[in-house]
N, CA, C and O atoms as a DFTB+ gen file, in Angstrom:
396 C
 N C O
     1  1      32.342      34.514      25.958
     2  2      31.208      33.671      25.668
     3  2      31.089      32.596      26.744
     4  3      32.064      32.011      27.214
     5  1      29.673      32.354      27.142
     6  2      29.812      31.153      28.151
     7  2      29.513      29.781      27.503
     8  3      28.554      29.445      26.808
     9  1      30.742      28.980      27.975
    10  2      30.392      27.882      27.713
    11  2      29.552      26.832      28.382
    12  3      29.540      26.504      29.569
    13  1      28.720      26.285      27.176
    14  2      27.673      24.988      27.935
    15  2      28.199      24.236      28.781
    16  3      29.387      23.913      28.764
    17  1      27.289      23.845      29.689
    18  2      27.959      23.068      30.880
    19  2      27.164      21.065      30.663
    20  3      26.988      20.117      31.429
    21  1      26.889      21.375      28.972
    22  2      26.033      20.036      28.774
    23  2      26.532      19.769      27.254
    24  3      27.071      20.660      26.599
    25  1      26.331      18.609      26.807
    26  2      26.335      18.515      25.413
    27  2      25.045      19.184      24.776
    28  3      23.958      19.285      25.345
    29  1      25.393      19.683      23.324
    30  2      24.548      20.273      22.596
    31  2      23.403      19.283      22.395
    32  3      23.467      18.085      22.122
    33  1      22.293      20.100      22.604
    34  2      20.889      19.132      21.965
    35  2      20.766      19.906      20.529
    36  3      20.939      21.058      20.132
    37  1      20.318      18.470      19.883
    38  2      20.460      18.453      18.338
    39  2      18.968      18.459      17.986
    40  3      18.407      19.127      17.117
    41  1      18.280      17.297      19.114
    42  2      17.062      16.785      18.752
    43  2      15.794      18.041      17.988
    44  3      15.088      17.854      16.997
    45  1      15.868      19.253      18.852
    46  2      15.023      19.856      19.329
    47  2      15.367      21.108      18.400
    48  3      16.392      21.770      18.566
    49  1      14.339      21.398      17.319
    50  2      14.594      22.862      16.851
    51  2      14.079      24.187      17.839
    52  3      13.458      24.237      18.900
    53  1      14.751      25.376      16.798
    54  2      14.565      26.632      17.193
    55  2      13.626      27.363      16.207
    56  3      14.120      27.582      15.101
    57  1      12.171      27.840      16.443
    58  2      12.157      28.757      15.542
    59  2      11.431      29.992      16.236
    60  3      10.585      29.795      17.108
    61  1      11.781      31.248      15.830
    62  2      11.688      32.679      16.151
    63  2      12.261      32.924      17.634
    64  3      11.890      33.806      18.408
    65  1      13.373      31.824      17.886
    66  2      13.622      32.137      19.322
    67  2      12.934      31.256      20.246
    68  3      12.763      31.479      21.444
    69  1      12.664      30.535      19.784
    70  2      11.851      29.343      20.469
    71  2      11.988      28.037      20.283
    72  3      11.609      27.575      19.207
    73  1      12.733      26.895      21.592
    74  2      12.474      25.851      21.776
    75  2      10.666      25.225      21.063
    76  3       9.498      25.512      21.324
    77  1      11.330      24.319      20.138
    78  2       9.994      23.632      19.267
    79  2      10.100      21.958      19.874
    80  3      11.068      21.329      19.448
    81  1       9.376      21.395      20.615
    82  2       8.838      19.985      20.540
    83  2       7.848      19.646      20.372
    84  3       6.761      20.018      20.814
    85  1       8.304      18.462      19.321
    86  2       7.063      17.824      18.716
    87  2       6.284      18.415      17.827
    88  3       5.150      18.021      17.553
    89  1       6.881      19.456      17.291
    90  2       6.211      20.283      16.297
    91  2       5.453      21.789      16.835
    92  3       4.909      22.606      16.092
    93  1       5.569      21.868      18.068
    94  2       5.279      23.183      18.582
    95  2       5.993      24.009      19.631
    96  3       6.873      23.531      20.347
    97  1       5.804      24.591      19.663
    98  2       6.579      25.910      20.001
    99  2       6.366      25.539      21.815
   100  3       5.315      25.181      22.345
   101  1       7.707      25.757      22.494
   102  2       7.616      25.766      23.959
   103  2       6.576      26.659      24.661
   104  3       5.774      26.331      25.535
   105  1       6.822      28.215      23.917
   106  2       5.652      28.640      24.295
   107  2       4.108      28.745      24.495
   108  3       3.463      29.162      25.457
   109  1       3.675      28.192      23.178
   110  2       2.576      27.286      23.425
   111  2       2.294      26.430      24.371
   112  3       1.405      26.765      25.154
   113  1       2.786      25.452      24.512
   114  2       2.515      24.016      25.070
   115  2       2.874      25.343      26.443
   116  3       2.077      26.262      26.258
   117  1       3.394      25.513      27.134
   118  2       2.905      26.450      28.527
   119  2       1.812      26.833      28.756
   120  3       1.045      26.643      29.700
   121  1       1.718      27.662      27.415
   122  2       0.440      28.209      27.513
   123  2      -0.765      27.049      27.885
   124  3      -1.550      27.154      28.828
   125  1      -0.716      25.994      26.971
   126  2      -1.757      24.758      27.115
   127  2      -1.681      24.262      27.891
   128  3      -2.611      23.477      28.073
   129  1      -0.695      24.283      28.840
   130  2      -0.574      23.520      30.229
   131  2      -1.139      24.272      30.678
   132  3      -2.119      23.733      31.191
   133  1      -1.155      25.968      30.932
   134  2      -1.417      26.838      32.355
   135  2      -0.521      26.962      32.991
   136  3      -0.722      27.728      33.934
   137  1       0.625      26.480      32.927
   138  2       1.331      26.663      34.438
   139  2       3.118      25.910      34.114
   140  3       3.536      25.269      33.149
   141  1       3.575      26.209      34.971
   142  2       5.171      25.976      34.965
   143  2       5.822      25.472      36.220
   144  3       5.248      26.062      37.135
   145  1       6.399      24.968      36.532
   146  2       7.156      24.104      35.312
   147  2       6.157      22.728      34.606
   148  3       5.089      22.321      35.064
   149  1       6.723      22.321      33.653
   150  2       5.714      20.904      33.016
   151  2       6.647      20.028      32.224
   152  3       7.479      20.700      31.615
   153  1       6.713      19.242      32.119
   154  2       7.529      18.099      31.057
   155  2       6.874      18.167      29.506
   156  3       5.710      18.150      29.106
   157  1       8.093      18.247      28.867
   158  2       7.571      17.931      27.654
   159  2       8.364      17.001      26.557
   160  3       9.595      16.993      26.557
   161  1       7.647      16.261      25.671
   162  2       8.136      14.903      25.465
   163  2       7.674      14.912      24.022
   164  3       6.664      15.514      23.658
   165  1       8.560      14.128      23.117
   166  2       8.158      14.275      21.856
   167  2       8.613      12.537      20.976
   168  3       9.567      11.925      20.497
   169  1       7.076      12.420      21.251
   170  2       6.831      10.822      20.926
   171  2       8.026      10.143      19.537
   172  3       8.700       9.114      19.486
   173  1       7.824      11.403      18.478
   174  2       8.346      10.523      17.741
   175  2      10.351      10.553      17.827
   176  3      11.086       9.846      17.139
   177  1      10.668      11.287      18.570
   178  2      11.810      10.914      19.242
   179  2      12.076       9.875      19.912
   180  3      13.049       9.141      19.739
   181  1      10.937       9.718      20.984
   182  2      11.193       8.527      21.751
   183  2      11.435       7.186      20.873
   184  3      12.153       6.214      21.108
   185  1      10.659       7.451      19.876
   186  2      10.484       5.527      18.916
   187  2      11.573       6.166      18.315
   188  3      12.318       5.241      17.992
   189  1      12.290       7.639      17.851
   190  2      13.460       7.359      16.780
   191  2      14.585       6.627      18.090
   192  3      15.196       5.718      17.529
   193  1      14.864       6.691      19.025
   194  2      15.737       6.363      19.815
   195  2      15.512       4.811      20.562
   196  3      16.449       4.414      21.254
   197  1      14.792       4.294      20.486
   198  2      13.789       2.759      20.056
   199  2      14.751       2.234      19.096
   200  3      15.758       1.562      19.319
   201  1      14.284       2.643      18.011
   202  2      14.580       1.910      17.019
   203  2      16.544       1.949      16.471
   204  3      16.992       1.014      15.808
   205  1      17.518       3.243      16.926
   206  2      17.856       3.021      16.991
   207  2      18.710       2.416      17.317
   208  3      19.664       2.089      16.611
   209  1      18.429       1.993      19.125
   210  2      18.710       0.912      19.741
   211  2      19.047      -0.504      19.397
   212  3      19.972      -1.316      19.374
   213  1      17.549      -0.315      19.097
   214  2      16.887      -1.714      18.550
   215  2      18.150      -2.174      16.776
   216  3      18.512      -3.325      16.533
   217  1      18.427      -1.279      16.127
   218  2      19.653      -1.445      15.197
   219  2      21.120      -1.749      15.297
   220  3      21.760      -2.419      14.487
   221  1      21.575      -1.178      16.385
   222  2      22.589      -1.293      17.336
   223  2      23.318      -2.111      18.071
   224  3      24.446      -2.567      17.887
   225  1      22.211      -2.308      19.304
   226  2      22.267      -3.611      19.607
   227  2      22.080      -5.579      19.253
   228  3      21.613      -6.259      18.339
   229  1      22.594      -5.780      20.262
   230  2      22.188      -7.450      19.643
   231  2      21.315      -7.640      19.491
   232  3      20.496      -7.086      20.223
   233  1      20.691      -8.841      18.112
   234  2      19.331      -9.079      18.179
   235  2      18.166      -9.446      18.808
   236  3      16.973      -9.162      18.700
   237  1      19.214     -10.539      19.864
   238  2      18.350     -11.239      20.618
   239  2      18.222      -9.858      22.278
   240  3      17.341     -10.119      23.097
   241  1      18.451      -9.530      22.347
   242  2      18.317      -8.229      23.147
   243  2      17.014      -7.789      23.471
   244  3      16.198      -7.611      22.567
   245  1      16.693      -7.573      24.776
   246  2      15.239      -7.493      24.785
   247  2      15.371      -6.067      25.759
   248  3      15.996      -5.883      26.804
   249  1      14.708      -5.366      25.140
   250  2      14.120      -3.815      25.976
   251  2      13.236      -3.722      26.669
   252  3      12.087      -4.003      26.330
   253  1      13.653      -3.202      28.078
   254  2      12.892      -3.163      28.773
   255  2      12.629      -1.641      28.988
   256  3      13.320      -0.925      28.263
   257  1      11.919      -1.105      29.689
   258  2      11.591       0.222      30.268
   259  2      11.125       0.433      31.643
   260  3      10.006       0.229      32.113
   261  1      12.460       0.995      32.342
   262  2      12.284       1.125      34.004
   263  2      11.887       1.945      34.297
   264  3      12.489       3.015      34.211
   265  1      10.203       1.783      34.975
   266  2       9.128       2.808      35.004
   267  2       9.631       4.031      35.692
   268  3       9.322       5.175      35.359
   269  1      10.513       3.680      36.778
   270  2      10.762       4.467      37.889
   271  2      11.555       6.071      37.115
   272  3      11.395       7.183      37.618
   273  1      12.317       5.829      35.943
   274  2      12.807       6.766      35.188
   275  2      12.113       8.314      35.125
   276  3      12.441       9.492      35.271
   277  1      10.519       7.209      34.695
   278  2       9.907       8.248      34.834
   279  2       8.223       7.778      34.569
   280  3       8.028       7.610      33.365
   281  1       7.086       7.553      35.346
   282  2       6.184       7.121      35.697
   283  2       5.139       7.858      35.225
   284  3       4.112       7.795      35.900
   285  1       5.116       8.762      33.933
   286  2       3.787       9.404      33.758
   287  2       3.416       8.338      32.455
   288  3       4.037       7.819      31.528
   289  1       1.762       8.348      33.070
   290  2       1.074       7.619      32.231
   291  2       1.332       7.579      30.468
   292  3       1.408       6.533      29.824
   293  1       1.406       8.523      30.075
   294  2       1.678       8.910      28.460
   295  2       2.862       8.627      28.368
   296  3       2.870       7.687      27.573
   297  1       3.654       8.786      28.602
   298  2       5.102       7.970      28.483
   299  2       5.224       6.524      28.288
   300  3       5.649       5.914      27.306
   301  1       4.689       6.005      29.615
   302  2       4.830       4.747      29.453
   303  2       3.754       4.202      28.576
   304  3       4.199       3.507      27.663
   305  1       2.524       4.324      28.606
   306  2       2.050       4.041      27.046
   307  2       2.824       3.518      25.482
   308  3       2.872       2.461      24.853
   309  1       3.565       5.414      25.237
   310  2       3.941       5.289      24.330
   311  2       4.811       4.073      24.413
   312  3       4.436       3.054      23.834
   313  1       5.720       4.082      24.950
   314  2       6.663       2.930      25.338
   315  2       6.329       1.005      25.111
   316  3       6.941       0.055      24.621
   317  1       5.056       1.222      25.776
   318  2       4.520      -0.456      26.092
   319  2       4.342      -0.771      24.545
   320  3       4.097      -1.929      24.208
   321  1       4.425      -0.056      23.873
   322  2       4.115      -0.991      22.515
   323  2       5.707      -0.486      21.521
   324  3       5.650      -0.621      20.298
   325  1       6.705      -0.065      22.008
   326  2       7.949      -0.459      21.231
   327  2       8.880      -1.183      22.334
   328  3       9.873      -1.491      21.675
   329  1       9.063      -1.559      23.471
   330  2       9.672      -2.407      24.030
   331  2       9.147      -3.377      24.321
   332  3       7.933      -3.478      24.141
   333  1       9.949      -4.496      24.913
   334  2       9.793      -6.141      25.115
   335  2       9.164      -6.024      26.504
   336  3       8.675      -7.097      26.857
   337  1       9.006      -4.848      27.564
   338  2       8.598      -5.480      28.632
   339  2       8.507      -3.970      29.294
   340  3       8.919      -3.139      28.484
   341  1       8.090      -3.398      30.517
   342  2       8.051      -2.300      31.425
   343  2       8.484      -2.908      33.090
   344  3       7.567      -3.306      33.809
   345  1      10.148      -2.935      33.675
   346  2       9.943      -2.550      35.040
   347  2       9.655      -1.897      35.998
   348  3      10.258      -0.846      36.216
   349  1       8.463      -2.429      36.986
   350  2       7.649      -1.825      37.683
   351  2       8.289      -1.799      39.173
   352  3       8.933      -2.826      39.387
   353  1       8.278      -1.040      40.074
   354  2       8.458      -1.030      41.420
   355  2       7.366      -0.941      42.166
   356  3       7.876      -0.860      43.283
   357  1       6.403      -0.905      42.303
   358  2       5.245      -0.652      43.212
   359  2       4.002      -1.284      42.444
   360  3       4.048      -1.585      41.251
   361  1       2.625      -1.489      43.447
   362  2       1.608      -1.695      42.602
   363  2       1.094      -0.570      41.857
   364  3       0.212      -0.689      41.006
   365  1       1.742       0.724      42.232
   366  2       0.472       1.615      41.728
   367  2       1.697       2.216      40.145
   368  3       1.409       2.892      39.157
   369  1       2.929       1.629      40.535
   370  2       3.736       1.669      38.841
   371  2       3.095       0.432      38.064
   372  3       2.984       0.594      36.849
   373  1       2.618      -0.893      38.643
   374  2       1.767      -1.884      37.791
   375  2       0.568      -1.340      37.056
   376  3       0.183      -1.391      35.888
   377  1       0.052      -0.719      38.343
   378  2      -1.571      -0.087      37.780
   379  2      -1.087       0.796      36.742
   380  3      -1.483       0.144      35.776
   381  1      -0.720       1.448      36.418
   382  2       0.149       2.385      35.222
   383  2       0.400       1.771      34.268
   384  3       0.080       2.346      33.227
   385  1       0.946       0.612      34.134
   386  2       1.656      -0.114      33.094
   387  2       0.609      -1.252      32.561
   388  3       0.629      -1.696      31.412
   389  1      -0.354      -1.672      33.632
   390  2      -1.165      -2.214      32.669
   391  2      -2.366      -1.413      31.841
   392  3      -2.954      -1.948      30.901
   393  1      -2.622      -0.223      32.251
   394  2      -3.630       0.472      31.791
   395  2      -3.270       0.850      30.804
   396  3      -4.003       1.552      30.107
């Protein structure tokens, strides 16, 4: 048997043989993209991992989100309204973060 060369992901079900985020099937969301490779991201993960931060850590603790991680518009969205702040490196990561 080969062993994983990663820790197990828990987050993310399987059904009929298929990676599911966010409630749909990997194969789909390809399909809806058109094309490969593509990122895919599943909002209400992101706020479960928010919040449990936010439980965890100290109170006075302030979250930030370093754009550079990863700079697509829908991401950081979701983001700007469960953290304390977004670090930006460039103007055109500002233009992103204020829109």
């Amino acid at each position: 048997m080969i062993q994983p060369k990663h820790a197990p992901t828990t987050q993310f079900s399987v059904q009929d043989h298929c990676l599911v985020v966010g409630g749909i099937p990997l194969t789909l969301l390809a399909q809806r993209v058109g094309s490969t490779p593509f990122s895919a991201y599943d909002r209400q993960l992101i706020s479960a991992r928010i919040r449990y931060l936010r439980q965890h850590l100290s109170a006075g603790l302030l979250l930030h989100y370093a754009m550079k991680a990863n700079p697509m518009s829908a991401v950081v969205q979701h983001l700007a309204c469960l953290v304390d702040g977004i670090d930006v490196d460039s103007a055109g990561e500002m233009k992103v973060a204020l829109d």
